[in-house]
PABA-853182 format. One record per residue (C-alpha): residue in three letters; x, y, z. Coordinates in nm, 3 decimals. Example, Ala and Ser with C-alpha at 12.3 -4.5 7.8 and 13.67 -1.06 7.14 Angstrom:
REM residues 2
<ALA <1.230 -0.450 0.780>>
<SER <1.367 -0.106 0.714>>
***
This chain:
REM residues 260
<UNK <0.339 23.026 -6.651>>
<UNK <0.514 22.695 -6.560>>
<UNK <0.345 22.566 -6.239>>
<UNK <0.670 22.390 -6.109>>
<UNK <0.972 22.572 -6.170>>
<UNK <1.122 22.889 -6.292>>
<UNK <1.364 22.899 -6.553>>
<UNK <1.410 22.689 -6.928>>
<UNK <1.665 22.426 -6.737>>
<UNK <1.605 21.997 -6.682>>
<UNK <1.597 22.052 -6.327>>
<UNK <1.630 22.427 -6.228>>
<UNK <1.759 22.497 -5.877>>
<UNK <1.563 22.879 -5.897>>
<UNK <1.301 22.969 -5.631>>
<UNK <1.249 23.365 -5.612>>
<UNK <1.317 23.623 -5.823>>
<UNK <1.299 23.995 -5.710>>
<UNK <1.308 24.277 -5.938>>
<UNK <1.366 24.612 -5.725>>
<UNK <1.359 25.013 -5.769>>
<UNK <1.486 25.218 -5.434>>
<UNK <1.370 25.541 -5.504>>
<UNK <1.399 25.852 -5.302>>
<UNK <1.135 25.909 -5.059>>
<UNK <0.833 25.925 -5.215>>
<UNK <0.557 25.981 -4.948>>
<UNK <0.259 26.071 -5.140>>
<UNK <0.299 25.690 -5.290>>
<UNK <-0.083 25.647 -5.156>>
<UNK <-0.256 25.904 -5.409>>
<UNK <-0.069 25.698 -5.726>>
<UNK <-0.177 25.376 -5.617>>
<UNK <-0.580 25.329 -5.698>>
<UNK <-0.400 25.418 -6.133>>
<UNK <-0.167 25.162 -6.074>>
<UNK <-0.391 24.907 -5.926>>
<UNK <-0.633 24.934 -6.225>>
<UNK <-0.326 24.930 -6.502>>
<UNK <-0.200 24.639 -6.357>>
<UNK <-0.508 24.486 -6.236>>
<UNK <-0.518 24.211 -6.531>>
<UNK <-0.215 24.044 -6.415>>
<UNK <-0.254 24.129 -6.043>>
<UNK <-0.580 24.109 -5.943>>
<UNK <-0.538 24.067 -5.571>>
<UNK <-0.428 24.370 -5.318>>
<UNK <-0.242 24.329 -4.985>>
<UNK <-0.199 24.642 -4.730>>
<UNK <0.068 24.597 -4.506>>
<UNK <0.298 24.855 -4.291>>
<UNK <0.710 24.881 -4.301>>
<UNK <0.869 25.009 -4.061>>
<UNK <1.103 25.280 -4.167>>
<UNK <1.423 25.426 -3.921>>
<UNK <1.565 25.715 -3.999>>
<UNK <1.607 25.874 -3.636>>
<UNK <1.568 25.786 -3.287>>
<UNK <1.230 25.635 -3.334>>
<UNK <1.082 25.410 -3.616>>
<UNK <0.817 25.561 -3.843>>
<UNK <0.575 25.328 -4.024>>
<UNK <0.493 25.344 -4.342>>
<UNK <0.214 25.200 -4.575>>
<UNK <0.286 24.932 -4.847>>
<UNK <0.092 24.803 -5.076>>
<UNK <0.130 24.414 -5.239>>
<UNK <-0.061 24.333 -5.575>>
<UNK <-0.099 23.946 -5.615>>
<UNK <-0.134 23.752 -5.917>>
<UNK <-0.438 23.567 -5.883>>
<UNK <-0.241 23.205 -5.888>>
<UNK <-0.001 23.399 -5.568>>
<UNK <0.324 23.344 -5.800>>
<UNK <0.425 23.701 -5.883>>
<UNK <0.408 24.009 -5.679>>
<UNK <0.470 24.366 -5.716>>
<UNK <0.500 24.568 -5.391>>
<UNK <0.496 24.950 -5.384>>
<UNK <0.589 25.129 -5.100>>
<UNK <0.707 25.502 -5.039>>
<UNK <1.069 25.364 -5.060>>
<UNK <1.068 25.080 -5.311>>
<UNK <0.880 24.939 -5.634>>
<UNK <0.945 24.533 -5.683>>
<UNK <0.858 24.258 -5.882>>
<UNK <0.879 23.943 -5.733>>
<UNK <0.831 23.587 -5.860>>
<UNK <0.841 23.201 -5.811>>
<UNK <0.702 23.054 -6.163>>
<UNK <0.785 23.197 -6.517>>
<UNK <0.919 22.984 -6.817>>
<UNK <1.216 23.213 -6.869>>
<UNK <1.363 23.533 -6.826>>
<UNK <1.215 23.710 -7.124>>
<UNK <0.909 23.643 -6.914>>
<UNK <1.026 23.786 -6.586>>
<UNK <1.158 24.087 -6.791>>
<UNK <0.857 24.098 -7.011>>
<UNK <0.627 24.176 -6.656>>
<UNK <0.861 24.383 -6.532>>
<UNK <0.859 24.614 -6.871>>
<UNK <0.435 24.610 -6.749>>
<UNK <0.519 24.713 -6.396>>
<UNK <0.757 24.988 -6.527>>
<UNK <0.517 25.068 -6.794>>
<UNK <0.267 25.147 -6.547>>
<UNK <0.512 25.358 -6.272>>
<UNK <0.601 25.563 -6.646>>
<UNK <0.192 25.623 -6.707>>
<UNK <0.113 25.696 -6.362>>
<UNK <0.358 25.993 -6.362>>
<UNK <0.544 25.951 -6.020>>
<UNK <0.802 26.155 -6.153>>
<UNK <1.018 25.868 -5.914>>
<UNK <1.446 25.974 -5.873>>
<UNK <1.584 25.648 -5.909>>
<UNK <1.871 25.583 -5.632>>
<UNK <1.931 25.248 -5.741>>
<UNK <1.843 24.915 -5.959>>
<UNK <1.839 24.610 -5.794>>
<UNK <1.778 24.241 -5.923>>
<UNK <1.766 23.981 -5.734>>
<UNK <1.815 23.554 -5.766>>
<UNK <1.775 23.248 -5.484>>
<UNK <1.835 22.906 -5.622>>
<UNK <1.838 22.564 -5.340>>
<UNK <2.064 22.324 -5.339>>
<UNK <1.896 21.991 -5.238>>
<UNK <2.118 21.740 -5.284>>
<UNK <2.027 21.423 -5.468>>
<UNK <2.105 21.063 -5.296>>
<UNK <2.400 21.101 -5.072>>
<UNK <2.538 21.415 -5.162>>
<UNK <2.607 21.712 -4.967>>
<UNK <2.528 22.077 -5.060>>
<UNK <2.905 22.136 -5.126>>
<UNK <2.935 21.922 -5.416>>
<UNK <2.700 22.162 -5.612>>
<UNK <2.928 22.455 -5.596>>
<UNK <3.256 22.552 -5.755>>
<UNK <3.607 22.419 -5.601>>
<UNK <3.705 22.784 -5.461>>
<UNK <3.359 22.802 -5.264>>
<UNK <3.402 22.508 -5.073>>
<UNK <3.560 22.627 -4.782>>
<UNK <3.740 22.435 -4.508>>
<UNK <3.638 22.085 -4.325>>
<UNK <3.900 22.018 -4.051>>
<UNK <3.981 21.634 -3.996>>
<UNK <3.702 21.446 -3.780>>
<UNK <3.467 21.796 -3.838>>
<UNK <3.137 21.776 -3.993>>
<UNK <3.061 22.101 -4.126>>
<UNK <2.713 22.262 -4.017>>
<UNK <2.701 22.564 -4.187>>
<UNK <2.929 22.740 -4.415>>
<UNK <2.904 23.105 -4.589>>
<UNK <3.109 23.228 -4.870>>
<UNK <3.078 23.575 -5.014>>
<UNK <3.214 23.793 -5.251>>
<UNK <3.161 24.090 -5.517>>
<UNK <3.230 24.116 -5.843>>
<UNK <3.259 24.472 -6.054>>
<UNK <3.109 24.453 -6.424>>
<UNK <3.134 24.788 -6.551>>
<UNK <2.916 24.996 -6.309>>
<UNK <2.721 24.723 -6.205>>
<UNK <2.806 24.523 -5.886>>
<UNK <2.706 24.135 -5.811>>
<UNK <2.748 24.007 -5.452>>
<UNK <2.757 23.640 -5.462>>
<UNK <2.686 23.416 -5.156>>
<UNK <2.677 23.074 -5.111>>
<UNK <2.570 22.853 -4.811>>
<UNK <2.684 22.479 -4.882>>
<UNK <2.556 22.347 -4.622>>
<UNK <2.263 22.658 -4.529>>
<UNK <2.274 22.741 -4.138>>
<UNK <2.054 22.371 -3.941>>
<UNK <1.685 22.512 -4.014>>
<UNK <1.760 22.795 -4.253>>
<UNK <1.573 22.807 -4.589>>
<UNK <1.639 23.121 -4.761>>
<UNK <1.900 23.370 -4.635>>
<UNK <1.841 23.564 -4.352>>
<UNK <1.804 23.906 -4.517>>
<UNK <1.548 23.854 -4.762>>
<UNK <1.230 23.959 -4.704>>
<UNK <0.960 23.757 -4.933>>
<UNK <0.638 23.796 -5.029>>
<UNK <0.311 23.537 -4.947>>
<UNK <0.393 23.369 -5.298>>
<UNK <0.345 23.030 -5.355>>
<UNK <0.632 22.821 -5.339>>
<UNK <0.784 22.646 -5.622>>
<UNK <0.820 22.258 -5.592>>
<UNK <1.220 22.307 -5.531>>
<UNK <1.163 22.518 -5.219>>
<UNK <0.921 22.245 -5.117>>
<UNK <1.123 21.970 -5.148>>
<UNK <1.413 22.186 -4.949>>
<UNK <1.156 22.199 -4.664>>
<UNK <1.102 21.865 -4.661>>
<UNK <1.458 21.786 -4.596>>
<UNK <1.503 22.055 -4.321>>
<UNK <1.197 21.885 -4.180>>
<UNK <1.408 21.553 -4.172>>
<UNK <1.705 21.696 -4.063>>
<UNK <1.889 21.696 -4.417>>
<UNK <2.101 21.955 -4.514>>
<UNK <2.043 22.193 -4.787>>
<UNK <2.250 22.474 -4.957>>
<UNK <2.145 22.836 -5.167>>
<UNK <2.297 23.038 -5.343>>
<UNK <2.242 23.409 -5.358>>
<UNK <2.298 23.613 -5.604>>
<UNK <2.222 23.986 -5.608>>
<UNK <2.302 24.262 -5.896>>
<UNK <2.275 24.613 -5.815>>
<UNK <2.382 24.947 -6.001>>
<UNK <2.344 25.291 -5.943>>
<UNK <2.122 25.500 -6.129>>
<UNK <2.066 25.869 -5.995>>
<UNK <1.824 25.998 -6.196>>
<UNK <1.435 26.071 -6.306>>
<UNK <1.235 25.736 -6.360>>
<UNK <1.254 25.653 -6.721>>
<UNK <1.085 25.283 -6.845>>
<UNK <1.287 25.229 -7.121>>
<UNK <1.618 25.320 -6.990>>
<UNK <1.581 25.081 -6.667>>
<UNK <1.436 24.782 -6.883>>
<UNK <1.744 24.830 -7.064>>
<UNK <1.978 24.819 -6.758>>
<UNK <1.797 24.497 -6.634>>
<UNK <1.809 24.298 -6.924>>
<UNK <2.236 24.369 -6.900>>
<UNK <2.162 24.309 -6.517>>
<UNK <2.035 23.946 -6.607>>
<UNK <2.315 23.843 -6.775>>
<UNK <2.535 23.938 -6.560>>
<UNK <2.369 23.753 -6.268>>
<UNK <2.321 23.477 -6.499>>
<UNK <2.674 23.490 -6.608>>
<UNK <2.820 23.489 -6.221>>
<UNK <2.569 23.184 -6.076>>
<UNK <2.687 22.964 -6.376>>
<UNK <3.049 23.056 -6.267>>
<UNK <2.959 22.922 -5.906>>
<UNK <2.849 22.580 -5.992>>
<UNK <3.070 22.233 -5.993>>
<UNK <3.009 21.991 -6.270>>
<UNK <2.790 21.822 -6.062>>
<UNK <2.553 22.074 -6.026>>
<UNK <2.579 22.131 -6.408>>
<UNK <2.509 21.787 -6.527>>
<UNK <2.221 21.749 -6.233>>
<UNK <2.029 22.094 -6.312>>
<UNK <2.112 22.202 -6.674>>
***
């Protein structure tokens, strides 16, 4: 695993990857997970218990999770009653990624959950932290710029939008510059991982009161149906592409020349 950057780019701006399942509830999650913790215990050695808290009525129910660590703390997989996820911060390339996910969904296959599949989910934050005196809106595309009125100085600006590929749905959005203190967006809930040199270097210039940008993009599609490992690696490897296909379509020529 590269120990400073995910991704095959000169300078890529990629700092989490998630890889998610939502499956129907599956409450007897806790009698499956001692098999899956020794099929996968090669790769992730370390085990984190945890609780989620789960509304579905007037009062919140909690619910066990379970997080299995890589021994380094740069890839995840978290299995709860609702969800299975892979989640990263180093690989060399998406192959990779894919390639650990096709273990993970190996092992849900073996373990015969006998999972329904709601929906696929994959997941990509990349920071924007500008180089000399640039701001975080020169990394993105003209059309997700926004507005600046005369004598303003922008302090945060959002811009969202989703884009139909043939059953599959990517939400893009893109803070240039991120809300004053925000490092990831608000809504993403990440595991202990360690954090790539990018996201560290974003810190540092929140810490000095610099502004920073990320983009977020997010694939989803809709399965419906039985768990099945080779089907879903299937859908995620289109999923990439199209993720893939939408960031590049976000960037200026800036951010091109600077990152790829």
């Amino acid at each position: 695993m590269n120990s400073t950057a995910l991704g095959t780019w000169r300078n890529p701006p990629l700092v989490y990857v998630v890889a998610e399942l939502i499956i129907s509830p599956y409450y007897s999650m806790i009698s499956k997970v001692p098999g899956l913790q020794d099929s996968l215990r090669s790769s992730f050695p370390r085990t984190v218990e945890a609780k989620e808290l789960i509304i579905d009525g007037a009062k919140p129910t909690p619910q066990p999770l379970w997080q299995l660590l890589s021994a380094d703390q740069k890839l995840g997989v978290q299995l709860s009653t609702r969800a299975i996820s892979l989640h990263a911060t180093s690989y060399v390339q998406s192959n990779d990624f894919l390639g650990l996910w096709a273990e993970v969904l190996d092992a849900i296959q073996n373990a015969s959950l006998g999972a329904f599949v709601e929906r696929a989910g994959l997941r990509y934050i990349d920071l924007i932290v500008p180089s000399d005196d640039r701001s975080p809106a020169d990394y993105l595309a003209d059309g997700l710029k926004g507005i600046e009125p005369e004598g303003a100085q922008s302090t945060g600006s959002m811009w969202a939008a989703a884009f139909q590929f043939d059953g599959s749905l990517v939400n893009l959005r893109a803070a240039a510059p991120a809300p004053q203190g925000l490092l990831l967006p608000p809504d993403f809930n990440a595991l202990p991982l360690s954090k790539p040199v990018v996201m560290q270097e974003a810190e540092k210039h929140i810490q000095n009161g610099l502004a920073i940008g990320f983009v977020d993009t997010d694939c989803h599609k809709e399965i419906g149906q039985v768990f099945d490992a080779g089907e879903l690696l299937g859908i995620y490897t289109e999923m990439q592409k199209l993720t893939s296909r939408t960031f590049k379509a976000s960037l200026s020529d800036i951010a091109k020349r600077e990152w790829i």
